[in-house]
PDB file with one MODEL, atoms N, CA, C and O in Angstrom:
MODEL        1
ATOM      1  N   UNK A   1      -7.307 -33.243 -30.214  1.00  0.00           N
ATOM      2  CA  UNK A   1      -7.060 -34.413 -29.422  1.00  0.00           C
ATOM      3  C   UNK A   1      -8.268 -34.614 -28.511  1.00  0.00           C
ATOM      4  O   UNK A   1      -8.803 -33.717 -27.860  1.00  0.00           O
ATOM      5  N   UNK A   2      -8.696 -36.104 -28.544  1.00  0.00           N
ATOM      6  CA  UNK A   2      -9.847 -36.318 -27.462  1.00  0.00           C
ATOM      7  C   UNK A   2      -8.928 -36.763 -26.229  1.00  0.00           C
ATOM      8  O   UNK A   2      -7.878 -37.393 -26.107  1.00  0.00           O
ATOM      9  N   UNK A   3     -10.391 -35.736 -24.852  1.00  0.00           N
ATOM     10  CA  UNK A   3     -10.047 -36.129 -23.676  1.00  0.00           C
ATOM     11  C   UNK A   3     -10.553 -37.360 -23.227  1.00  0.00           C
ATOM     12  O   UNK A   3     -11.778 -37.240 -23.194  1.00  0.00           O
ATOM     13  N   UNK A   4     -10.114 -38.829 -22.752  1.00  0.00           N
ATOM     14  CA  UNK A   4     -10.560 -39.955 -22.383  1.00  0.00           C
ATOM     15  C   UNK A   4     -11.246 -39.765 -21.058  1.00  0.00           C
ATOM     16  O   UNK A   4     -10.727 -39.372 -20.014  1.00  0.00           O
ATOM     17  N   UNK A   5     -12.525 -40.116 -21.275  1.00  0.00           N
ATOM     18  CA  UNK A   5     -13.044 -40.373 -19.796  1.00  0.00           C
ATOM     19  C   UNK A   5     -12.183 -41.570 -18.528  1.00  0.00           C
ATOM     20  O   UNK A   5     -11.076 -42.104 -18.593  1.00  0.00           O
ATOM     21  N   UNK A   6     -12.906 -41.620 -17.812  1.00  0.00           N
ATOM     22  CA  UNK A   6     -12.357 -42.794 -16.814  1.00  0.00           C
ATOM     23  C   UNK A   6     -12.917 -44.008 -17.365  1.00  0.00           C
ATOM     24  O   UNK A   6     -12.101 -44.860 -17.011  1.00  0.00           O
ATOM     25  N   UNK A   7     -13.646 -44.478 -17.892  1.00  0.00           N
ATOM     26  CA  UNK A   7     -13.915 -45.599 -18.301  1.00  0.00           C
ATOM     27  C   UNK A   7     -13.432 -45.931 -19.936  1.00  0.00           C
ATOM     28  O   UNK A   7     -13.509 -47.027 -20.493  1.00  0.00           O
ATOM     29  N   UNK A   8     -12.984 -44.817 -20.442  1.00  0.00           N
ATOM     30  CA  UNK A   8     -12.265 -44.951 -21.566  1.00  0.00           C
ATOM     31  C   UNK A   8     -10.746 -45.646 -21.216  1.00  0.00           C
ATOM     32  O   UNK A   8     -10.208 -46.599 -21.779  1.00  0.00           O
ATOM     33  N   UNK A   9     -10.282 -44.863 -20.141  1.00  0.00           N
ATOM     34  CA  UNK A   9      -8.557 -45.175 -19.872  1.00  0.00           C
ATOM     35  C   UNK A   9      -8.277 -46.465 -19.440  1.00  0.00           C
ATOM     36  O   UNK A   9      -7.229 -47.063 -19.686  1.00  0.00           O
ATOM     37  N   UNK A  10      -9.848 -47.185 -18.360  1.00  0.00           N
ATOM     38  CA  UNK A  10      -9.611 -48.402 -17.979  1.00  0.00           C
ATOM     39  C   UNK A  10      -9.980 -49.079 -19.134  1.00  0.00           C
ATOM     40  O   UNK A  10     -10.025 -50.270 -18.825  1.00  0.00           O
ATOM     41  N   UNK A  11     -10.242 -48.950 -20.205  1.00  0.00           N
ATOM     42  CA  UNK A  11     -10.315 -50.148 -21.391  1.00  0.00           C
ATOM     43  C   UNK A  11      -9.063 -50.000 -22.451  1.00  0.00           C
ATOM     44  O   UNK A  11      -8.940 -50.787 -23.390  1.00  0.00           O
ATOM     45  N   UNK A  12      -8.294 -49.090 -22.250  1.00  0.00           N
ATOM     46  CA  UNK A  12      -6.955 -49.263 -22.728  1.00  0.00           C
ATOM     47  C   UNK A  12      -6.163 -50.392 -22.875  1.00  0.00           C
ATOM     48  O   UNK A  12      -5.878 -50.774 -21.740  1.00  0.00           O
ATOM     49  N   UNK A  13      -5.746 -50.999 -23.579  1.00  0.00           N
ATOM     50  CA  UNK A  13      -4.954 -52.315 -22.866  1.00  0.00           C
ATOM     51  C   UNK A  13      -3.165 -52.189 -23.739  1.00  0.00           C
ATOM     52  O   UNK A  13      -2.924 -52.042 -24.937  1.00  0.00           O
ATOM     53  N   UNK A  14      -2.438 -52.287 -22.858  1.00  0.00           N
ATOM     54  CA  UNK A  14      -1.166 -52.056 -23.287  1.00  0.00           C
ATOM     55  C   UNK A  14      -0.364 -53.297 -23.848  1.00  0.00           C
ATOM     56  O   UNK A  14      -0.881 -54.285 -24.369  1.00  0.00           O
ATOM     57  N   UNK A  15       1.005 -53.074 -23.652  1.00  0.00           N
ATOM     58  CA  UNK A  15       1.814 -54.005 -24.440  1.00  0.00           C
ATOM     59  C   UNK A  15       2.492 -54.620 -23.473  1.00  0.00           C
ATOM     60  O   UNK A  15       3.715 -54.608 -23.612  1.00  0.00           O
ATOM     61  N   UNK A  16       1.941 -55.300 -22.279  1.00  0.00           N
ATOM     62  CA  UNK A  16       3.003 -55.560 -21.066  1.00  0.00           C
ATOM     63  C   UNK A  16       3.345 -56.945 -21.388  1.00  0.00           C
ATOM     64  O   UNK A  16       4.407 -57.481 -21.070  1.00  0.00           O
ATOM     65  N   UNK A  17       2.850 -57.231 -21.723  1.00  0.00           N
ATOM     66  CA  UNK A  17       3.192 -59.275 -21.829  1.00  0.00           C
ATOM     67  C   UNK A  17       3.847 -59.156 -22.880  1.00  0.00           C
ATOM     68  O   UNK A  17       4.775 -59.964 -22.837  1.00  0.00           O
ATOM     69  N   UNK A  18       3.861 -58.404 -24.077  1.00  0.00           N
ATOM     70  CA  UNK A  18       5.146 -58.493 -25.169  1.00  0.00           C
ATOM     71  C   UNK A  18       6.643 -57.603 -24.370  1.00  0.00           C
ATOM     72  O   UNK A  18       7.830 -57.672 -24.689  1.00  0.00           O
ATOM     73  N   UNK A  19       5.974 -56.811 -23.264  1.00  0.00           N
ATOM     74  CA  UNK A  19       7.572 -55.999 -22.735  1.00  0.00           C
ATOM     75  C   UNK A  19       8.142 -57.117 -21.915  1.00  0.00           C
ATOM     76  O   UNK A  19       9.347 -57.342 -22.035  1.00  0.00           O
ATOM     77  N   UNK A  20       7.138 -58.134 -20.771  1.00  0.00           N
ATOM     78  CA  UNK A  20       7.651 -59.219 -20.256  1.00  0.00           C
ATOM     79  C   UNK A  20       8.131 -60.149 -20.913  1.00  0.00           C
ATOM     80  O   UNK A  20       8.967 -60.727 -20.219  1.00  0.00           O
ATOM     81  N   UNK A  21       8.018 -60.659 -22.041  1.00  0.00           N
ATOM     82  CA  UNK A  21       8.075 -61.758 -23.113  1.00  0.00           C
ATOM     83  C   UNK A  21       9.610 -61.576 -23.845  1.00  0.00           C
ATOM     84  O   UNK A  21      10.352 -62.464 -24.265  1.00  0.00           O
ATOM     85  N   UNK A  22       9.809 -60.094 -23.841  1.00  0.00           N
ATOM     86  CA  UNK A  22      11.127 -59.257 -24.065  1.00  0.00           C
ATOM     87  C   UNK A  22      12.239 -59.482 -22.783  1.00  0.00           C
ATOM     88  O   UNK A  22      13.433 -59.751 -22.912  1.00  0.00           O
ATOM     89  N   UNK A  23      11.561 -59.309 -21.637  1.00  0.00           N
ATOM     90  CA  UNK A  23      12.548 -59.153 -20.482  1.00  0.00           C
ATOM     91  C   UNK A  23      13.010 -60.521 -20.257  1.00  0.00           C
ATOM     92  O   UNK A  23      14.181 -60.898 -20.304  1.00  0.00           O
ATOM     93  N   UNK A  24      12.023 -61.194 -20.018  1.00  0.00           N
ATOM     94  CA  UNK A  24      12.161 -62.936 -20.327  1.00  0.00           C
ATOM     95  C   UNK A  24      13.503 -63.429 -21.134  1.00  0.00           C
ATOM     96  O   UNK A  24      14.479 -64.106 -20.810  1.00  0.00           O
ATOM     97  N   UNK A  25      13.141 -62.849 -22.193  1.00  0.00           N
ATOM     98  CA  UNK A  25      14.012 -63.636 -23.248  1.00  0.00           C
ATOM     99  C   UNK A  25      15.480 -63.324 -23.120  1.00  0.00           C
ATOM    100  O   UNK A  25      16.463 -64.060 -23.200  1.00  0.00           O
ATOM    101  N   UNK A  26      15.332 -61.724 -22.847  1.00  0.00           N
ATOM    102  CA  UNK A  26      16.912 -60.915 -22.427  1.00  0.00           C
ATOM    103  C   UNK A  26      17.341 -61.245 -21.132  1.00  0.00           C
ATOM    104  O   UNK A  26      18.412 -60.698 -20.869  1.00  0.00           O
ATOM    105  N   UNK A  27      16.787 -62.101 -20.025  1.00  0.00           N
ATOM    106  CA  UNK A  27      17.224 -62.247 -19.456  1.00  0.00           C
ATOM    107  C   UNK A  27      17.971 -63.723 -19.709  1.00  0.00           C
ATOM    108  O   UNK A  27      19.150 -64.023 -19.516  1.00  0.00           O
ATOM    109  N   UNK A  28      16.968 -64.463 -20.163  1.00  0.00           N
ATOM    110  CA  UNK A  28      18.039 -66.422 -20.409  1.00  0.00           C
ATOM    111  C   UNK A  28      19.078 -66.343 -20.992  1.00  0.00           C
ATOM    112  O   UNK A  28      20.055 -67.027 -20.687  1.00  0.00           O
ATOM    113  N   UNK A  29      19.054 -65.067 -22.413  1.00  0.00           N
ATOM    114  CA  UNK A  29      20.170 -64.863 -23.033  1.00  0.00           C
ATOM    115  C   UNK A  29      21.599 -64.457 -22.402  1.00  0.00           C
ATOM    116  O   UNK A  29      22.754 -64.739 -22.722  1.00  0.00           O
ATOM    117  N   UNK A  30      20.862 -63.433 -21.052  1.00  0.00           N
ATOM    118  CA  UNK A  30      22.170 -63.250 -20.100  1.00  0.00           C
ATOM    119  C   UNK A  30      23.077 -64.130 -19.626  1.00  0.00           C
ATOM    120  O   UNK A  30      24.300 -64.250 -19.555  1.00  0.00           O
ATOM    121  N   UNK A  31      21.698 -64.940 -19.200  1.00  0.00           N
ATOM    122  CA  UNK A  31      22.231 -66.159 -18.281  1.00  0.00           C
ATOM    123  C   UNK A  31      22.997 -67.459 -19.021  1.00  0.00           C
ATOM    124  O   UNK A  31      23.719 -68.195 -18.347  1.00  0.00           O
ATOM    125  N   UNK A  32      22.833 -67.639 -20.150  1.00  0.00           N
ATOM    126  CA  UNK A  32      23.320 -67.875 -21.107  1.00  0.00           C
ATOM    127  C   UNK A  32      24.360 -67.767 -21.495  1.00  0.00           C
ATOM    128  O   UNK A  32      25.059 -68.780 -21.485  1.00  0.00           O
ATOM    129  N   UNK A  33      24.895 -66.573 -21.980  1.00  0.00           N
ATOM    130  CA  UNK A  33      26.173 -65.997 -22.229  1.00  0.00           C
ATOM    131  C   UNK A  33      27.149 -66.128 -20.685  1.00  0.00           C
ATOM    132  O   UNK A  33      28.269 -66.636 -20.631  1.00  0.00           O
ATOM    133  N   UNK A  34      26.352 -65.500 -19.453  1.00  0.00           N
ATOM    134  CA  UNK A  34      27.493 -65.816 -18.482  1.00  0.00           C
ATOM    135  C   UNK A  34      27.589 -67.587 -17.971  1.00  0.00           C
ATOM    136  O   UNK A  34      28.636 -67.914 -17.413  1.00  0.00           O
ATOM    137  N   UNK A  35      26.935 -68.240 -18.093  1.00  0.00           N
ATOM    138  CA  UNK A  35      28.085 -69.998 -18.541  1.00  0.00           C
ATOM    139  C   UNK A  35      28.534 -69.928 -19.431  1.00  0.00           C
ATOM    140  O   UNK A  35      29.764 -69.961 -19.408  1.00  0.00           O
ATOM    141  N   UNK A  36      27.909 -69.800 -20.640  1.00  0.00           N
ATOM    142  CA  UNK A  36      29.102 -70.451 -21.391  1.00  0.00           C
ATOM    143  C   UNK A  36      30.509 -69.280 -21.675  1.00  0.00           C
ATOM    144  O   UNK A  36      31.325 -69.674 -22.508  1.00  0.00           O
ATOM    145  N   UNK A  37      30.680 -68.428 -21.268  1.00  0.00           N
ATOM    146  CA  UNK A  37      31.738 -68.018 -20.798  1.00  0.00           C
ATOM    147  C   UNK A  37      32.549 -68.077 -19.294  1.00  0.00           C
ATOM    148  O   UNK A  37      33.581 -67.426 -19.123  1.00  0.00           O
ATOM    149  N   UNK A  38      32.184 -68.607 -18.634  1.00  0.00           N
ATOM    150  CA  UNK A  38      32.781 -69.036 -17.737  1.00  0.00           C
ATOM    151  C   UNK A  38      33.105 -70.727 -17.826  1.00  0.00           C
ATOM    152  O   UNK A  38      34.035 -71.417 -17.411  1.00  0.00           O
ATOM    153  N   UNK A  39      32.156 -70.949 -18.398  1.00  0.00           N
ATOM    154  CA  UNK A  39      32.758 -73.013 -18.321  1.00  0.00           C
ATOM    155  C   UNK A  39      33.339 -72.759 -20.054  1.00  0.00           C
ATOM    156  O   UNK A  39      34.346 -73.420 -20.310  1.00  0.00           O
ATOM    157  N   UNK A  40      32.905 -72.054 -20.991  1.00  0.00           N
ATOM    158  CA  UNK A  40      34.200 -72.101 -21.853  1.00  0.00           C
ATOM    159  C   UNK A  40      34.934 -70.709 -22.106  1.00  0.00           C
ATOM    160  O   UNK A  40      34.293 -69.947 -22.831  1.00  0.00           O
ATOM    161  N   UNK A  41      35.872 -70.347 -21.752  1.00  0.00           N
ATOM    162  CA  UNK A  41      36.193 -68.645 -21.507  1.00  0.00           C
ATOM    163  C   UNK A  41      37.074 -68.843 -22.983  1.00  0.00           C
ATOM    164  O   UNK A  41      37.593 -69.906 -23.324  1.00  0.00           O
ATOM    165  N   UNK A  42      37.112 -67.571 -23.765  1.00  0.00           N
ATOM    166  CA  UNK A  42      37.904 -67.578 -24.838  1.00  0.00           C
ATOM    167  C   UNK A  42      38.799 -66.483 -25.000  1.00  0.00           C
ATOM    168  O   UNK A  42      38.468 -65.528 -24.297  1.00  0.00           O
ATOM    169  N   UNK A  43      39.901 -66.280 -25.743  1.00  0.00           N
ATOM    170  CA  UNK A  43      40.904 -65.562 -25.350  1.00  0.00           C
ATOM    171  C   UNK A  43      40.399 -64.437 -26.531  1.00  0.00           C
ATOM    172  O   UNK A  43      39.841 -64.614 -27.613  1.00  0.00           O
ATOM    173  N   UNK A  44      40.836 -63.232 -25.849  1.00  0.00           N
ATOM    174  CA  UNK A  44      40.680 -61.685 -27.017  1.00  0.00           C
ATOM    175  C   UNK A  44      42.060 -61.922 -27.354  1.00  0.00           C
ATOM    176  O   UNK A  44      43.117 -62.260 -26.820  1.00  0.00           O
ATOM    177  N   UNK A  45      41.336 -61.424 -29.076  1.00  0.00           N
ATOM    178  CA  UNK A  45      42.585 -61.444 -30.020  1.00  0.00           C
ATOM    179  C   UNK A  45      43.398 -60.069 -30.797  1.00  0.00           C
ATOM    180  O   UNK A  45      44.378 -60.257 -31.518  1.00  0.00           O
TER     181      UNK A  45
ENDMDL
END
């Protein structure tokens, strides 16, 4: 295994805008699901 210098680690570039792009999306979906279960609530069967 290679050891990364310091100027190696700062040219790393990660996956944060696809983990935000994720959180994003899981979040509208939340928000989402809690209206339309509250303005249309459905009965368990």
């Amino acid at each position: 295994m290679k050891e990364l210098n310091n100027n190696e680690l700062h040219d790393i570039v990660g996956g944060n805008k696809v983990a935000a792009g994720l959180l994003i999306a899981a979040g509208i979906t939340f928000i989402i699901g809690v209206i339309d279960g509250y303005i249309r609530p459905l009965r368990c069967n």
